[in-house]
N, C-alpha and C positions, 0 to 999 in steps of 0.2 A: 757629145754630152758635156756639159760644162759643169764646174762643181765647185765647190771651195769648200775647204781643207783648214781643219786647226791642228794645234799642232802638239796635242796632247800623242803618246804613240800608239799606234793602231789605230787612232779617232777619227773617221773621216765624218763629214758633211756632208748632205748632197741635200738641195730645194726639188720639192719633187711637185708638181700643178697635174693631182691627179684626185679621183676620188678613191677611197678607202674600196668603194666597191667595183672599182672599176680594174681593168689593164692598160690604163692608158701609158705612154714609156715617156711622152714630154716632157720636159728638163726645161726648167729654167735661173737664171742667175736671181738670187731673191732680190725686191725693194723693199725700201722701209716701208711702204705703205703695207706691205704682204706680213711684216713681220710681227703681225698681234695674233698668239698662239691659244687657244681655249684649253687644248687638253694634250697630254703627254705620255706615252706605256709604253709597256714593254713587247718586242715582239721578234719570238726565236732570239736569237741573236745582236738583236738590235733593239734601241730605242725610237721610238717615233715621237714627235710633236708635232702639232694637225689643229688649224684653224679649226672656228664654229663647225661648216660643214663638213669640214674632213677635205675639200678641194686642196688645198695646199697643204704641204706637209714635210718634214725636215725628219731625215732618217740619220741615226747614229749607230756605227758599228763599232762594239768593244765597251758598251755601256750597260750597267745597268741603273736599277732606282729611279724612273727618271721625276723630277718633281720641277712641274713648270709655273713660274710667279704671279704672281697677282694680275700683274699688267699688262703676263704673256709673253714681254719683253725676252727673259733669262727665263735659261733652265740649267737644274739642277741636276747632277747627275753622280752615281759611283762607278770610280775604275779602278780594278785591280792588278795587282804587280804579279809578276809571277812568283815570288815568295807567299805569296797569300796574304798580303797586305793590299788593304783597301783606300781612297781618299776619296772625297769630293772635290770635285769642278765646278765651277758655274762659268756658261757660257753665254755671251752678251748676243742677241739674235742683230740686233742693230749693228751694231760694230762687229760685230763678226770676232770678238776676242773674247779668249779665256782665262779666267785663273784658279789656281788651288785654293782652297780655303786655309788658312794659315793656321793651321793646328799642328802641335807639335805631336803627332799617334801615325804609329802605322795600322790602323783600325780605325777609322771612321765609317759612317755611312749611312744612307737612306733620308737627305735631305729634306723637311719640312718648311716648307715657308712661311713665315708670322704673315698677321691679315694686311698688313700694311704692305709687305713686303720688302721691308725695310731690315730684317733677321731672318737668320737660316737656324732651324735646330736638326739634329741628327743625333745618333744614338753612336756612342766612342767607346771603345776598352779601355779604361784606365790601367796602372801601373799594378793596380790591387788584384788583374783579374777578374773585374763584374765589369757590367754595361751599367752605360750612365749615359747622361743627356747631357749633350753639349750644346752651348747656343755663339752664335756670331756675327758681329754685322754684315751687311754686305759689302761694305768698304771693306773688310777683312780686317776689323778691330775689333778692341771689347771680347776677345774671346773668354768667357765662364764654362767651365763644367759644374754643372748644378750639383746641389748634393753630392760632394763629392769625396767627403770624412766620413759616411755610412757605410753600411753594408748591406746596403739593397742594390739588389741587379735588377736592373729598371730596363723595360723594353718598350717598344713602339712610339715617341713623344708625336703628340699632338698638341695644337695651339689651343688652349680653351680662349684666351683675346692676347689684346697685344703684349699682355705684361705678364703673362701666367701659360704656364704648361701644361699637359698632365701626361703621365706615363703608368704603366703597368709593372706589376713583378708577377701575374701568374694569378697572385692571391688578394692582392689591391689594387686600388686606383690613387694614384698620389697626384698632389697637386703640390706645381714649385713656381715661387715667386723666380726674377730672372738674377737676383742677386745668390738662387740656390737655395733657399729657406723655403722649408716643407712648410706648405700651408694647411694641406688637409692630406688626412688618409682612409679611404672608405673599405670596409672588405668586399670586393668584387659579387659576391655571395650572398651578402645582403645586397645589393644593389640590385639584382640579376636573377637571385634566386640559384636553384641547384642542379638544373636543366641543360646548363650550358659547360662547355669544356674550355679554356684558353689557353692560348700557345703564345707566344712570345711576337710572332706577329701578328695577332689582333689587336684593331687598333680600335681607341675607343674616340668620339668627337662629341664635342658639346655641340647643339643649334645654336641661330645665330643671336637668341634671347636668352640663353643658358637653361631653358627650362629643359629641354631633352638629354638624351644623350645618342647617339647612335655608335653601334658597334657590332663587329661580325664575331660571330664565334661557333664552336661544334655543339654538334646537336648529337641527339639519338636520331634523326633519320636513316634508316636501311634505303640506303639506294646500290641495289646491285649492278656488278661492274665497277664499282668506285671501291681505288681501293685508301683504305682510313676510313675517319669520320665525316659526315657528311658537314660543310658549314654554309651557314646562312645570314643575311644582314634583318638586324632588329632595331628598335628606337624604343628605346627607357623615358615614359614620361615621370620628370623627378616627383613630381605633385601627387600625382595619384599610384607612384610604385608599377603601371600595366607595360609589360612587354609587348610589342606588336610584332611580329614577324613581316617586315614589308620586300622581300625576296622571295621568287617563284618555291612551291611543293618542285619536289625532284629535281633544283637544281644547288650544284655546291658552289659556295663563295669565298673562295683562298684570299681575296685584295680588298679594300674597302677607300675612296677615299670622299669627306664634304668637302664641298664650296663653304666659303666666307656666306655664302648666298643659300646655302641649304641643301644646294643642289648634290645626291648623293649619287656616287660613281662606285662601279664595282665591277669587277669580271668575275664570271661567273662560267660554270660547263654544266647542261646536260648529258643524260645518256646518249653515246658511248661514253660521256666525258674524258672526248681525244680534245676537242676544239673550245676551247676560251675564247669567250664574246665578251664585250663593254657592254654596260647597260646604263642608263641614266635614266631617272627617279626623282620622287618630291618626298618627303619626311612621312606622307601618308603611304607611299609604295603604288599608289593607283593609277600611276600613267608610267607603266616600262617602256622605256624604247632602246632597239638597238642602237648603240654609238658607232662601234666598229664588232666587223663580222669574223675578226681574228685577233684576240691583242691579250694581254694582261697587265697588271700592275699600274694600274690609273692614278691619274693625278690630272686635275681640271682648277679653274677658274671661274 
């Protein structure tokens, strides 16, 4: 078996030329022609990242988050110290090299790509004690923590476009320019209505015309066997205020993430809800398809 190895500790590498649904064990050394990446999750232990069809695919032990860019090229990723400090990596699939993001936190994580893929945002502990949104280039300059003199604990950041954020506290939705200045503040309540529950990891995402928004969150579904609340992925049309539920009756929705392109990704588990599948979707929810038949915490292109 051949492999290659970064050299983050505990991080290995391996190019795996197999299907998602298959056992095949073939190994190969990667080429650049192989190295354009569609989609990237989590699984057990590991991360994956996996062309269009899932035929090829690059497996990471000792990762989590994974968030893969625009171009497919690089992925993002969090690793933990054993103090229980966290950082980001990003790894160049081409070049085969890695590096940290140059943030001064033993707390970082769960990397964001801007649509350009030109900035990384993630969510940091400041010195205050809250979560905040940090953003940075990819050269590893320019680093800003946004609003960073409040005291809002702000969670999940997503790109609304190349120059604006938005993040959650539980009870809003905030929008930040990238110099940090609070553009808007919505109460999630009004937007949503009073049906839904949020947790710190729902995430919410504008479409790719700003008219929507899509976002997963808990429901009152009773799905027995499951234990909490059951959640599910919705799209908020801003114009006319209509929730749509476009995620299956009886199944729960812990991950959520769009495409620049619309395209919405999500893991998702049925009863027993032992097994987490990927699904992939259009903003109306009418064409579900299995992506992968075991995985969580999606991230696509």
């Amino acid at each position: 078996m051949r492999s290659f190895k970064f050299l983050i500790p505990a991080l290995s590498l391996f190019v795996v030329a197999c299907n998602s649904n298959s056992n095949s064990n073939k190994v190969e050394t990667p080429k650049v022609v192989d190295n354009k990446y569609s989609l990237a999750y989590q699984l057990e232990g590991k991360i994956v990242a996996a062309n269009a069809d899932t035929s090829k695919q690059i497996s990471f032990g000792g990762a989590t988050d994974p968030a893969i860019s625009p171009d497919g090229n690089k992925l993002a990723y969090t690793v933990s110290d054993s103090l229980g400090g966290r950082s980001i990596w990003v790894a160049d699939m081409v070049s085969k090299s890695q590096i940290q993001l140059n943030v001064r936190s033993k707390n970082y994580y769960r990397a964001v790509w801007s649509p350009s893929g030109g900035m990384v945002a993630f969510s940091i502990f400041n010195k205050k004690y809250l979560w905040k949104v940090g953003v940075i280039k990819t050269d590893n300059s320019g680093y800003v923590m946004l609003d960073s003199v409040s005291k809002l604990n702000v969670n999940a950041p997503t790109w609304k476009n190349e120059n604006q954020l938005i993040a959650q506290d539980l009870q809003k939705l905030y929008t930040f320019d990238l110099m940090g200045k609070m553009v808007e503040s919505v109460s999630i309540t009004d937007l949503i209505g009073k049906d839904f529950s949020i947790a710190s990891n729902h995430s919410f995402f504008y479409s790719k015309d700003g008219k929507k928004l899509v976002f997963n969150a808990g429901n009152k579904d009773i799905l027995p066997g499951l234990t909490g609340p059951g959640e599910a992925v919705y799209v908020l049309d801003l114009a006319s205020k209509q929730v749509k539920r476009i995620s299956p009756e009886g199944m729960t929705v812990p991950s959520l993430f769009v495409t620049g392109n619309d395209k919405v990704i999500y893991s998702g588990m049925e009863k027993p809800f032992k097994v987490s599948k990927i699904y992939a979707t259009d903003l109306s929810g009418s064409d579900i398809k299995v992506v992968v038949d075991k995985g969580n915490n999606p991230t696509a292109n």
